[in-house]
C-alpha positions as CSV (number, residue, x, y, z in Angstrom):
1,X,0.0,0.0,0.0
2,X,1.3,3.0,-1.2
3,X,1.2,6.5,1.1
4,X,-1.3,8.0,-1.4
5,X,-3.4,5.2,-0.8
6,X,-3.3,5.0,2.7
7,X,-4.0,8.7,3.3
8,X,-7.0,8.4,1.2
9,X,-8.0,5.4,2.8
10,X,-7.6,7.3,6.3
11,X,-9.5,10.2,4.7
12,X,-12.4,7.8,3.7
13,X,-12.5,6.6,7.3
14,X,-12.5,9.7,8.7
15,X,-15.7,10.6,6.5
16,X,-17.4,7.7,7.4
17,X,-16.8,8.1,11.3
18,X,-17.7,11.8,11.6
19,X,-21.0,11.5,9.3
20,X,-22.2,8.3,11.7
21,X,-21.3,10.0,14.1
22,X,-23.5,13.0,13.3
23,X,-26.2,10.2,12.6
24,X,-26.3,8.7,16.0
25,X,-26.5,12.1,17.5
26,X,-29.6,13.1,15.6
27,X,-31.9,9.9,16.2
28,X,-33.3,9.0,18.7
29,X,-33.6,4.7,19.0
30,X,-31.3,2.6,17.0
31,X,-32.5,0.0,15.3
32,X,-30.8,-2.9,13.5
33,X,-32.2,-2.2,9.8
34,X,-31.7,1.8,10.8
35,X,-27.9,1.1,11.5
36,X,-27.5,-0.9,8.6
37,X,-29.3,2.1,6.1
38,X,-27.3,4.4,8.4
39,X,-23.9,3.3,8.1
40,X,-24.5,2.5,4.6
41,X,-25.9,5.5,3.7
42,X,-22.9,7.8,5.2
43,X,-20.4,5.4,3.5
44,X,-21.8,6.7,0.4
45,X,-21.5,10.4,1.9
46,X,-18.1,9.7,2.9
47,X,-17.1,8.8,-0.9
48,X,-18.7,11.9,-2.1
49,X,-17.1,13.9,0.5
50,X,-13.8,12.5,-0.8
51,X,-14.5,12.7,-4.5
52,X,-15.7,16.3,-4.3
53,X,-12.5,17.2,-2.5
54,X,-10.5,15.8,-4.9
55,X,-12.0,17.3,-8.1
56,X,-11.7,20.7,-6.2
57,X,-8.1,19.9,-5.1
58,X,-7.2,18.1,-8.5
59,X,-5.6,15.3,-5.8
């Protein structure tokens, strides 16, 4: 694994923490199939969140 790839493996992570995160802060009960959608759904945040700073950075 190259550096490049392990920093935008730790930035990937680092998405996907924060936005579940900011999830389990704004509902109330947790449920099985809501953490499943939930930590699915910021997944998918967390690649946008990294592909939108990269074609602003050019990274």
């Amino acid at each position: 694994m190259t550096r490049r790839t392990a920093l935008a493996a730790a930035e990937l992570l680092a998405w996907w923490a924060a936005l579940v995160v900011l999830w389990l802060v704004l509902i109330s009960t947790v449920y099985t199939l809501e953490l499943v959608v939930g930590v699915s759904a910021a997944l998918v945040g967390a690649l946008a969140a990294c592909a939108a700073r990269r074609a602003v950075t050019g990274w």
